[in-house]
N, C-alpha and C positions, 0 to 999 in steps of 0.2 A: 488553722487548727486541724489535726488529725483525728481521725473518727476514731471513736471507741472502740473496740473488738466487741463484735455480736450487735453493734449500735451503728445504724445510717440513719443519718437526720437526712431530710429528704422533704423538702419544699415543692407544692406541686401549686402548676398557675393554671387552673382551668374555669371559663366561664358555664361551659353548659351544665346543667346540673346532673344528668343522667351520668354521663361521665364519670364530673366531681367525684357522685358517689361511691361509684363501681371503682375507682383508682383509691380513693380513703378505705373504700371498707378491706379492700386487696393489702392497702400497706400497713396496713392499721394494725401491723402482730410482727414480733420481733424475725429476724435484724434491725426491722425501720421503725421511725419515730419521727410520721407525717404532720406537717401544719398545709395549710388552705390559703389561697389567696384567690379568687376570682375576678381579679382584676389587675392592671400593671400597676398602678401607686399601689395599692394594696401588698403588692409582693415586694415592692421597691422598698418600703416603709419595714418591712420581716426581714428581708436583706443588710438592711440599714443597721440592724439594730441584733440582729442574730448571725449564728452561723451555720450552716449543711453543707450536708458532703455531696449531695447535689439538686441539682434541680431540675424538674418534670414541667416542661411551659407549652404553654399552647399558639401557636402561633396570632388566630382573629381571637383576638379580647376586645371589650367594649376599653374606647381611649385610648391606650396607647396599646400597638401591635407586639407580638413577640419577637420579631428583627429590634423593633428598637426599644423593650427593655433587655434584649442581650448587649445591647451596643453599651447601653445604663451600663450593666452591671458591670461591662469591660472596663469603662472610660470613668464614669462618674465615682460611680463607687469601688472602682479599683477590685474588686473580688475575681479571685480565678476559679470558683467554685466552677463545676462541669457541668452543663448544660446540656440537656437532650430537648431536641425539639418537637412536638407532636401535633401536626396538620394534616388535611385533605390536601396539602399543594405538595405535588408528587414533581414537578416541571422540575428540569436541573437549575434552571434560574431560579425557583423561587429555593431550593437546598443552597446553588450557590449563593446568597444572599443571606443565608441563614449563618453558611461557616463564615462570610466576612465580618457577619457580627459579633465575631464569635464564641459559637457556639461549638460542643465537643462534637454532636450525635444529634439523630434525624430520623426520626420513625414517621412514616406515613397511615394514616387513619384508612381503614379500620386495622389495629393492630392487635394482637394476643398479649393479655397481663405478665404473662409467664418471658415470653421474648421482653418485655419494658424492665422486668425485675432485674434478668439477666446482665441488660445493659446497664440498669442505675446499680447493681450490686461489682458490674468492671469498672466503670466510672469510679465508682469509691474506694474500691483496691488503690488504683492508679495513683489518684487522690491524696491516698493516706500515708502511700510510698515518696511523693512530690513533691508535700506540703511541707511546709517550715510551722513547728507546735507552737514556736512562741508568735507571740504580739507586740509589734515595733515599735517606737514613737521615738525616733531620734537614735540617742545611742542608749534608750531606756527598752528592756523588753521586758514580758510579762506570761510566765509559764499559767494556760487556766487550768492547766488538771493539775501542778502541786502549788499553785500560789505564788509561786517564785519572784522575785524583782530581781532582775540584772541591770548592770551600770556598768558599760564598756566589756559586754561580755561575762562578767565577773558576777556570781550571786550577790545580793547584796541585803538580803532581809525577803523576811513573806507576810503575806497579807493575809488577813480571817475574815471573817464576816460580812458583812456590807460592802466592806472597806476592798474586798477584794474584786464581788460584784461591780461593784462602780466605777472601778479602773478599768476592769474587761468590758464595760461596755463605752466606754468610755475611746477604749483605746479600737474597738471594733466601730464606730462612729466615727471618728478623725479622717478630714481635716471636720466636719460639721459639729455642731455643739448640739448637747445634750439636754433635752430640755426638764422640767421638773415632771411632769407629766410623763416622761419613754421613762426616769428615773423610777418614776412611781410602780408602771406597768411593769418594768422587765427586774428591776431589784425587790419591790414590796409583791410583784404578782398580782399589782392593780390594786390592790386593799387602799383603803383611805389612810391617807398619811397624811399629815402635815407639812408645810415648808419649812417649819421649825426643825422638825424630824431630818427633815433630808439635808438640810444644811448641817445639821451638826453633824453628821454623819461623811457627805463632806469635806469638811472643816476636820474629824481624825484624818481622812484619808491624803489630804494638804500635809498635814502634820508629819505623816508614817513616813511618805514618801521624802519630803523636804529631810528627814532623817537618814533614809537610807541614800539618797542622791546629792542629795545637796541645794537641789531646784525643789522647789512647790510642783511646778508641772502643770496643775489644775488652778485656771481665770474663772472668776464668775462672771458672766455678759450678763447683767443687770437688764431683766425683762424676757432673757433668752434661754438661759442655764448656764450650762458649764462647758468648758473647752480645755483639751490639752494644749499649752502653750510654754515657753520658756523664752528668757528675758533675752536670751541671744539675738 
């Protein structure tokens, strides 16, 4: 997805707190539009399920290291969002270890806010020029800034409300299934919802699609959520 003019989403992985703070309260006023993770599942789980134009990671996290959630996000979760890396390990071994994982960028601690902006605001230039806006699944794509469904290229109908929500996340998650609960958090914003609610919800968004394509697209995994999939 390409960043908005004036808007960089900007995911930062930092455990120490002092830090944490001094980088949130820095990013925390536009261009950028920072979330938090203090941990690797933590960011892997934000990654999973969201998108930014890049990411700010710390190399020593509690669990897993910042070499290998760059490796994740290369390999597992297929995302080429741009990576800056930021550690005390200054050695060209531990830098070369970092680009094999790779990552874009390599800041050594202690570093100035002003130099880190600079780099996540090239980063996102880069980014935004490189990126492909729509979202894949086969030969279905999906514009999220006008709604769009394409089928072979071709527009083919648009999505509103929910219905469009849940395809984008939907299709930002694949090949993994979506469970009722990430449903709940990233389309209702966490508010108490029903399973009734979400399946009918759903159950249009089967419907819209099977219209405009010709495939359903979206399996319910009984116990697990939802998955994009087609009968091919």
């Amino acid at each position: 997805m390409t960043q908005n003019f004036g808007k960089i989403r900007l995911l930062i992985v930092e455990d120490n707190v002092s830090l944490a703070e001094n980088l949130f309260e820095y990013f925390n006023e536009p261009p950028f539009s920072p979330d938090f993770a203090s941990d690797g599942l933590t960011a892997l789980h934000l990654l999973a399920t969201n998108q930014y134009d890049v990411i700010v990671l710390d190399v020593m996290l509690p669990g897993i290291n910042g070499f290998e959630i760059s490796h994740r996000i290369r390999h597992d979760l297929r995302r080429s969002t741009p990576i800056i890396l930021i550690t005390a390990k200054d050695h060209i071994d531990d830098k070369t270890q970092g680009f094999n994982a790779g990552v874009d960028d390599y800041l050594v601690k202690p570093f100035d806010l002003k130099e880190l902006s600079l780099r996540v605001q090239a980063l996102a230039r880069r980014n935004s020029v490189s990126s492909d806006p729509l979202l894949h699944f086969q030969a279905v794509s999906f514009d999220p800034d006008t709604y769009t469904v394409y089928a072979q290229q071709q527009a083919v109908g648009t999505l509103t409300g929910y219905s469009a929500k849940i395809f984008e996340l939907l299709l930002r998650a694949y090949p993994r299934p979506v469970s009722h609960e990430q449903l709940v958090e990233q389309v209702w914003d966490g508010r108490p919802t029903e399973h009734h609610t979400v399946r009918t919800h759903v159950y249009a968004l089967r419907k819209q699609l099977t219209e405009f394509t010709q495939q359903p697209l979206v399996k319910t995994l009984h116990g697990r959520g939802y998955i994009l999939h087609t009968a091919e």
